[in-house]
N, C-alpha and C positions, 0 to 999 in steps of 0.2 A: 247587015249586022243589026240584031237586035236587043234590048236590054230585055233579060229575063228575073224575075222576081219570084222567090218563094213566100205564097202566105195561105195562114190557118187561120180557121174559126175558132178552134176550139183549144184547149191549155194541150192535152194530147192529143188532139185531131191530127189528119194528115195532112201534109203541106200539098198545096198547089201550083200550079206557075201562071204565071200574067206576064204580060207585056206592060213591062211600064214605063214604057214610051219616055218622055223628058224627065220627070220627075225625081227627086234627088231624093232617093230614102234610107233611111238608118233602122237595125234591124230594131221591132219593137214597136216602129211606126202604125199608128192607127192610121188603115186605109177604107176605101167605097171601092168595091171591084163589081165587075159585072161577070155576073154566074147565069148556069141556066133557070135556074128557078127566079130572076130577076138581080135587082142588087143585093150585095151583100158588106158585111159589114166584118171586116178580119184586123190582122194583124201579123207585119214582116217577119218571117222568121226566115230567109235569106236573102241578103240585103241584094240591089240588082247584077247583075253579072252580063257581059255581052258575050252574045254565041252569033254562030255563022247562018246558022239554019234549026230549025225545029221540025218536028214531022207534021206537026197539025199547027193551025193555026191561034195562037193561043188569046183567051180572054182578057180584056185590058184593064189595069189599076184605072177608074173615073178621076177619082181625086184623091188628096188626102183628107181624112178626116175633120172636119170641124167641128166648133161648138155647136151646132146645130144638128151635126149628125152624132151627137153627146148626147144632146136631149133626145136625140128620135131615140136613140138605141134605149135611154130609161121608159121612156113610151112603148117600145115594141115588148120592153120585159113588163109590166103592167100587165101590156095587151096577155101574155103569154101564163100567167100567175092567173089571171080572170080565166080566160079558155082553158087552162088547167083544171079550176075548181067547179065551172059548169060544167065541165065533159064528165068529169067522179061525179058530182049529181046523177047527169043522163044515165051513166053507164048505172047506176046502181039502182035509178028507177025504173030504167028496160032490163036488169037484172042481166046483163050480163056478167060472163064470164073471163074478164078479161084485167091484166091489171097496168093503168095508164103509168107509166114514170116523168115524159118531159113531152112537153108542146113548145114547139121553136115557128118563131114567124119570121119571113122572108122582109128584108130592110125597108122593102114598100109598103109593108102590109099588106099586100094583094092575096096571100098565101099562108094558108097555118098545118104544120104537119103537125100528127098527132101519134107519139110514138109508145107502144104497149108491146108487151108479152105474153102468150096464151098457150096452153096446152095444144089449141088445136086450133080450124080455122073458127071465125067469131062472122054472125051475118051480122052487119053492123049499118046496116043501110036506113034502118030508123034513125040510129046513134048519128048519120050524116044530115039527115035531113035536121034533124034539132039544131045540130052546130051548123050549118048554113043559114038558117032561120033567124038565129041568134047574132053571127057576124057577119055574115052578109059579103064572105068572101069564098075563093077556094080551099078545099078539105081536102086532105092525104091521110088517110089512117097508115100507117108503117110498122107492121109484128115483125120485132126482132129478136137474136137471143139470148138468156140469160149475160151471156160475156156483159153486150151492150149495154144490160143494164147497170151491171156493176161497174162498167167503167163511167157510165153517164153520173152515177150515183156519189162512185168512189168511197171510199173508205180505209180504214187502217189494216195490212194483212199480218198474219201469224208473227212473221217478222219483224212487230212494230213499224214498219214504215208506210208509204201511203201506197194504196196500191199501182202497182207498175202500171197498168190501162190504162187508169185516170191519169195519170205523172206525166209518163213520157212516151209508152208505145202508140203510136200512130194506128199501124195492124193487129191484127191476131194470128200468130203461128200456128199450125198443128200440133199438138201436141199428144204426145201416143203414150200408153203403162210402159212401153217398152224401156223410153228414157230416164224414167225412174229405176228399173232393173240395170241400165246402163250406170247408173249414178249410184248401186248401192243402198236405195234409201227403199224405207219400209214401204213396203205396200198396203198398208193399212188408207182404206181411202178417206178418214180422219186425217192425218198428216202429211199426205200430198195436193189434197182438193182445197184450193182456196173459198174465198167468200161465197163464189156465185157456183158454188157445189160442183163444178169440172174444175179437172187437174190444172193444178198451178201452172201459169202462165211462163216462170221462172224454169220452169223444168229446163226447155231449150236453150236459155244463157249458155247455159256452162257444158249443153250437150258436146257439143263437136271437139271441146276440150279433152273429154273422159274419154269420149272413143281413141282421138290419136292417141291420148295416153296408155290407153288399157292396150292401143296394138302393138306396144314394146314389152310387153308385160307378159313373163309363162302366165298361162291359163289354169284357173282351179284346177285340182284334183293331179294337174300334170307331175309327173315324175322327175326330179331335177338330181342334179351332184353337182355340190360345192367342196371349200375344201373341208368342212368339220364332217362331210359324207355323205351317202343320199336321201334325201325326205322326197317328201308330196310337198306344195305349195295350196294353203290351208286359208291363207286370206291374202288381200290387195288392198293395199294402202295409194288410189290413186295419185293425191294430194301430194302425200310423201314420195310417189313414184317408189314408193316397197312391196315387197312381200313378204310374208310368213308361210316358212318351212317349217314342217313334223320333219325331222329326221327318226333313222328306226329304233330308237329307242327311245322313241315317244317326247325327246325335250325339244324346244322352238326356239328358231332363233331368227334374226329378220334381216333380211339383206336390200339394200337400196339397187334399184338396176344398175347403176353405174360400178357396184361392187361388183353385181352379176358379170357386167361387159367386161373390166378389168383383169377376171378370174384368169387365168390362162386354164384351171383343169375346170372350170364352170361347163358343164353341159348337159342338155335337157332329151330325156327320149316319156313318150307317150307311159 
């Protein structure tokens, strides 16, 4: 048996697991874990739990937190603000084409990634040689894409609220136009495309909802008899789980499924 613990770096990063061995932690807790890129500097977001077996052998919590690894952590963001604003110099003296958003350094400082966005690939091998020169440790340039940046960035979406990446998704789902034709909503790509100009990350919330709903649901254009007679089915009110009927002489009227199931003469042909 082993104590297994969930911890992230980041406010919506994705959680990890560690072995944290004796230590008595409350979720929230500032810990030192050991990662592959060296130590690292997180915090509990599920407190330990004992399991029987794991399939790999997992990373262990060091310690927990100290004053001293308080101070390092204001030191590595320093470091991280400075290698920030010389890399924008470099990059705009060797003229490239690239646009930097966040530099993150490893707990020991042995390591600085440097993370941008590009249309396309960037030779960036002068750009390395500067910042090696300059701090005197290991370089990772990392091109990622627009999503990343907006969640690294974050900001407020359409919705007034803060955007879901930066908050609380860990991942990034697929998201396809289809889910939007699933849901009803305009396809104008003004009003489905969030910040970072691809479709709203939200689309998928509420996907799997609308489908099971829409499959109790006659299908547009379909041919139905109730009792006021027979229409077409003109619109779908998923939410409300209704429809609207044209009967044949043109007036509407709207039935909830549950009226539809109850009808005894209720029935639908092509």
């Amino acid at each position: 048996m082993i104590k297994v613990a969930g911890v992230k770096f980041k406010t919506a990063g994705k959680i990890y697991d560690f072995n944290s061995g004796a230590f008595v932690l409350k979720e929230g807790t500032r810990v030192i874990v050991e990662t592959e890129q060296g130590l690292g500097f997180g915090k509990i977001a599920i407190p330990p739990v004992e399991v029987e077996a794991v399939e790999k052998k997992l990373k262990e919590i060091v310690r927990v937190a100290t004053k001293e690894d308080f101070l390092q952590r204001e030191e590595i963001k320093n470091l991280e603000k400075k290698a920030f604003s010389f890399c924008i110099k470099a990059i705009n003296d060797l003229d490239l084409f690239m646009n930097l958003f966040s530099v993150e350094s490893t707990f020991d400082k042995n390591k600085l990634t440097f993370f941008y966005t590009a249309d396309g690939r960037i030779d960036f091998r002068e750009l390395i040689k500067l910042l090696v020169k300059e701090f005197g440790i290991r370089i990772e340039m990392r091109q990622v894409g627009i999503r990343n940046l907006s969640k690294h960035c974050g900001g407020v979406g359409k919705c007034g609220r803060e955007l879901c990446c930066s908050s609380f998704m860990h991942t990034f789902e697929p998201v396809s136009i289809k889910m939007a034709k699933e849901q009803g909503l305009s396809l104008n790509p003004t009003k489905i495309s969030g910040v970072c100009g691809r479709l709203m990350c939200c689309l998928t919330f509420e996907n799997e909802t609308y489908k099971n709903l829409k499959r109790q649901m006659p299908k547009l254009g379909k041919r139905i008899t109730v009792e006021e007679g027979q229409g077409k089915v003109i619109r779908q009110n998923v939410l409300k789980e209704s429809i609207t009927i044209r009967l044949e002489d043109n007036t509407e009227i709207e039935k909830t499924i549950r009226q539809l199931n109850n009808s005894k003469t209720g029935s639908t042909r092509q």
